[in-house]
Each structure stands twice: as structure tokens, then as C-alpha cells.
N, C-alpha and C positions, 0 to 999 in steps of 0.2 A: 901450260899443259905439261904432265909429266911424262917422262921417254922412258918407257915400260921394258923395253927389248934390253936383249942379255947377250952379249958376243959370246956365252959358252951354251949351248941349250941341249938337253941330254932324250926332247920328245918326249918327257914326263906325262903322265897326265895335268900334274901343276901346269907347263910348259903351256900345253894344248888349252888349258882353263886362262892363262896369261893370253896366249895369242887370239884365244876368241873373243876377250873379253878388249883386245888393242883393233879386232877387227871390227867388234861391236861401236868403237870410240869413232873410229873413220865413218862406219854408215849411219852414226847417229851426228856427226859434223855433216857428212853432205847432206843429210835431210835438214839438217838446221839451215844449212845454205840455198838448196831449193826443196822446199817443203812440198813437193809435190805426192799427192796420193801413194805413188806407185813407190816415190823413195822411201817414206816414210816407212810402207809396206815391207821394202825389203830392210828396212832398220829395225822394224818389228822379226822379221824370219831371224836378223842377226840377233836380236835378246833371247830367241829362244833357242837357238844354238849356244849360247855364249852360257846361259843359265846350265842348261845341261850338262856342258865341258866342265862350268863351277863344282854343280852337283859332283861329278866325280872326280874331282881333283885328290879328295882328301887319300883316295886308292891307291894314287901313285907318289904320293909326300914321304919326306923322310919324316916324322913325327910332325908333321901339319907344315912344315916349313912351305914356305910359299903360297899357302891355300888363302893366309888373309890377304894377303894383297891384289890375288886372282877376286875376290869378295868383294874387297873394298873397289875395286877396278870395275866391277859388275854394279856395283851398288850407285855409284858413281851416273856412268850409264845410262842405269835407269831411270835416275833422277831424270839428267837433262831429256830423255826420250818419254817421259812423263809430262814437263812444261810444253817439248816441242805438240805433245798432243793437246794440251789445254787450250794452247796460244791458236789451232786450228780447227776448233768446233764451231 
């Protein structure tokens, strides 16, 4: 796993698109670890906070710096919170 966090963080919108998308990473492991309804649930609330922070990242970037890897972090994500749904139908 990669360690996303920055010892300098300036509260960018990039900043907030990074931190939603490391907080999206933690609720989409604990539901990997217990899949229950409800966790799942709130791992779904956290992609779509985490998507929206994405969405406006690009507003507070110095010419896009940091916006792809808020994306790639988000895209990521998705993926595994896409298998954890497959894996429980």
C-alpha cells in the first residue's frame, strides 16, 4: 500500500481531494475486512465524498499539480469497492 500523506499540507483543494480519497482507502479496507451491509454503506457515502473533493481539486492546483494522483488514488478505490460489491451479491 502506498502512504499518500504529506508532512507539509497547505488545505488545498488538491490537499482535501488527497485526504478524501486516503479516507476513502481506510473505509473501503474496513469493509473489505468486515463486509457488512452497513460498512460497506458508509464506504459507498465515502466514494461519494471522495469523488466530489476529486471533482474540485483541479480549482485549487497550481497548473493541475497533484490533481492526478488525488485521481489515480480515487480510481484505485473504486476499483477495489467495485470487486468488494461483486464478491457480495
Amino acid at each position: 500500500m502506498r502512504h499518500y500523506e504529506s508532512s507539509m499540507r497547505s488545505n488545498s483543494t488538491v490537499d482535501q481531494a488527497e485526504d478524501a480519497a486516503a479516507k476513502l482507502h481506510n473505509a473501503v479496507s474496513q469493509a473489505m475486512s468486515h463486509p457488512t451491509e452497513q460498512v460497506i454503506e458508509q464506504a459507498e457515502n465515502s466514494l461519494k465524498h471522495a469523488e466530489q473533493a476529486v471533482r474540485h481539486a483541479p480549482e485549487g492546483s497550481v497548473q493541475g499539480h497533484g490533481v492526478d494522483l488525488a485521481e489515480e488514488m480515487l480510481a484505485t478505490e473504486k476499483e477495489r469497492l467495485a470487486s468488494l460489491s461483486k464478491q457480495n451479491r
